[in-house]
N, C-alpha and C positions, 0 to 999 in steps of 0.2 A: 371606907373599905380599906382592908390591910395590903397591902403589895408588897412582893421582895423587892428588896434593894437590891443594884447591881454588884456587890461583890458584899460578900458575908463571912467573917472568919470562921476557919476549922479549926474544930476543937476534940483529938482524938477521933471515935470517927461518929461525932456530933459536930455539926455547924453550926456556927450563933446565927439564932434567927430574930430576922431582921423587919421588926413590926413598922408598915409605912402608911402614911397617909394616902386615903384612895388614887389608884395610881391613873392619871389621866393618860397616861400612856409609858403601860410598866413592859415590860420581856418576860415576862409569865413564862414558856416554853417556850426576843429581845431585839435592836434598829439601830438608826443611823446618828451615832454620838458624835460629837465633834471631838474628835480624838482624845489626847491627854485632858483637855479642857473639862469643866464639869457642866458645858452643857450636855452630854449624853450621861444622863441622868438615870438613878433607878423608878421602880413606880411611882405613880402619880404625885401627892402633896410631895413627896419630898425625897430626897436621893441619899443614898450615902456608897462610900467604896470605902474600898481595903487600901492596903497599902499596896495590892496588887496594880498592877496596869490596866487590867480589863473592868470594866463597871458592871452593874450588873443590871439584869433585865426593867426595863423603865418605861415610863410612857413617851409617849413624842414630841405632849408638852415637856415644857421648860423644867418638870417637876421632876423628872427620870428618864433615862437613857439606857441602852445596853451596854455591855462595858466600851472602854476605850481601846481604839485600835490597837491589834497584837501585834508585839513586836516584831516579828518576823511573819514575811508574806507568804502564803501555805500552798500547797499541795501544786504538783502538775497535774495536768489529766489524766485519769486512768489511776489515779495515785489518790491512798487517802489521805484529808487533807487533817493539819495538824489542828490542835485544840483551838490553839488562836483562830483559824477561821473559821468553827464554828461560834465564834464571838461576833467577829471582824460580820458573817453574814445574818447572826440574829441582831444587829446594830442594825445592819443596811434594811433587813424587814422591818423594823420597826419604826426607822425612818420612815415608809412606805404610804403608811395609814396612819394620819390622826388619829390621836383617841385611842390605838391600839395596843394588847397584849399580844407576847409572842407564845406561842403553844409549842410552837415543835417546829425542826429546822432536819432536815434532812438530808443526807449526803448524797447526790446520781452522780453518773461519771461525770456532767459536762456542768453540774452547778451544784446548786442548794436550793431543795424544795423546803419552803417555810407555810406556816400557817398562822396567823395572823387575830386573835381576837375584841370587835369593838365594846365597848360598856357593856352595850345592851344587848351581847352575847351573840351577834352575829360575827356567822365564820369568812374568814377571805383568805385565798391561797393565792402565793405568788411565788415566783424564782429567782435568784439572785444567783449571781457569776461565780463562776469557780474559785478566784479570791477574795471571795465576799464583802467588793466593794461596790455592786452594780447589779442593780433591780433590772432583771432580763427580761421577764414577764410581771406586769404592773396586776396589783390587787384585785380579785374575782371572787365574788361573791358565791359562795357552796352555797346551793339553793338546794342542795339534797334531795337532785333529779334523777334519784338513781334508782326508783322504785321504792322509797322510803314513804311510810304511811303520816301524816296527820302527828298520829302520836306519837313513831318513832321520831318525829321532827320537834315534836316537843320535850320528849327525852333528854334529845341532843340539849336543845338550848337547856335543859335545867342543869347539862352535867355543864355546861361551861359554865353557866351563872355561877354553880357551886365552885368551881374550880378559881375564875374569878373571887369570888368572896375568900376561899380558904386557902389557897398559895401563898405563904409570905416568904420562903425560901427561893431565892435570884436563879436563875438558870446558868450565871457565870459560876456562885457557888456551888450547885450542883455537878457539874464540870469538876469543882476544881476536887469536892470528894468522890466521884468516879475517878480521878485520875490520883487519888488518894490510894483507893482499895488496889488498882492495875495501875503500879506504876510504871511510867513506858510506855502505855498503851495510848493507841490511836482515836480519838469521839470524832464518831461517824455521825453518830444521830442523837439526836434527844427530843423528847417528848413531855409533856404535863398530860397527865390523865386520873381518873379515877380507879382505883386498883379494888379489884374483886377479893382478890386473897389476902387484902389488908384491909380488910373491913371498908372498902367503898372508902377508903382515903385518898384526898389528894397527894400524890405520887411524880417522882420526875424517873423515867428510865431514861438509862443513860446508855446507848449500845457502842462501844469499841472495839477494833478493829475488825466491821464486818466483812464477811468475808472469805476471812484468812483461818488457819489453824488456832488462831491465841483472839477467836472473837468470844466477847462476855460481854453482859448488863448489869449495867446495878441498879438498883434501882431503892428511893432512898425518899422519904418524908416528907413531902413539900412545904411540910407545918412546922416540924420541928428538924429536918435536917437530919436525923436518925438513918443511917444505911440499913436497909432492909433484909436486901440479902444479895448475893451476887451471885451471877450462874454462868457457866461457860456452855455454847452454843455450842451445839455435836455436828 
């Protein structure tokens, strides 16, 4: 199975994608690296980074990591928090769970709500600390009790199976062409999903500075790194 590596060069506004061996615990949508070190690893067989600092999304084995801790500590409360900590807390989710991909990591006032996914395409949500170095609430299993039928449940798992199998762009790279298109701007959230308007392609949105008058998404290839299109939020 192919996995992004933690950190992918950009290339105009194409990223080098980064073909990896199945990632036993990639950052899909990224955990707990051991800093500068290359045990925080990109997906599963095998890791690579940039010359950047942050690695990119990996599994939790030894094979990949999320990137390496960002150089400067982010955000106070109430405040959003800068890019590095959406690294700094997809590192810490991925720490979290063996075996796991990260899917999407989300900014609330008081943490980072992540989402978490295992091989075999089960989901787990958990929270990590405002300077995304500290698992708040430990890993939970979405049992999609929320009135979901049978076969919206099986839906789900085929869209992650597929999102697993076709991701091989890193969530740090993704980051770093969001902040490519909006320079300046603030990643509040990011996501891996299947995108309806791009033909049921795997997809990374990237949403910065929600919120505020200068919020926009971009949203960008998870296959080939390709920026898709960027919108500003009315």
């Amino acid at each position: 199975m192919n996995r992004p590596s933690f950190l992918s060069a950009l290339s105009g506004r194409r990223l080098a994608v980064v073909a990896v061996a199945p990632l036993a615990f990639t950052l899909v949508a990224c955990g707990d690296d051991g800093g500068d070190a290359a045990d925080d690893t990109a997906p599963a067989a095998s890791s690579s980074s940039s010359s950047s600092s942050d690695d990119a999304p990996a599994a939790t084995d030894s094979s990949s990591a999320p990137a390496e801790a960002p150089g400067e500590e982010g955000g106070q409360e109430g405040q959003a928090a800068p890019a590095g900590d959406v690294l700094a807390a997809a590192r810490t989710a991925l720490g979290a769970l063996d075996g796991a991909v990260v899917f999407s990591v989300d900014r609330e006032r008081d943490g980072w709500d992540a989402t978490v996914v295992t091989a075999d395409g089960t989901e787990f949500d958990l929270t990590v600390s405002a300077d995304g170095a500290t698992v708040t609430r430990e890993p939970v299993e979405d049992r999609d009790d929320d009135g979901d039928t049978d076969r919206d449940g099986a839906d789900d798992l085929a869209e992650r199976t597929q999102l697993l199998r076709d991701a091989t762009v890193d969530l740090p790279a993704a980051v770093e062409a969001a902040l490519g298109e909006v320079p300046g701007g603030t990643v509040t959230s990011i996501d891996l999903d299947l995108d309806d308007d791009s033909g049921n392609r795997a997809t990374w949105d990237v949403q910065l500075d929600e919120d505020t008058a200068d919020e926009q998404t971009v949203t960008l290839d998870a296959v080939t790194g390709e920026v898709l299109r960027v919108e500003r939020d009315d």
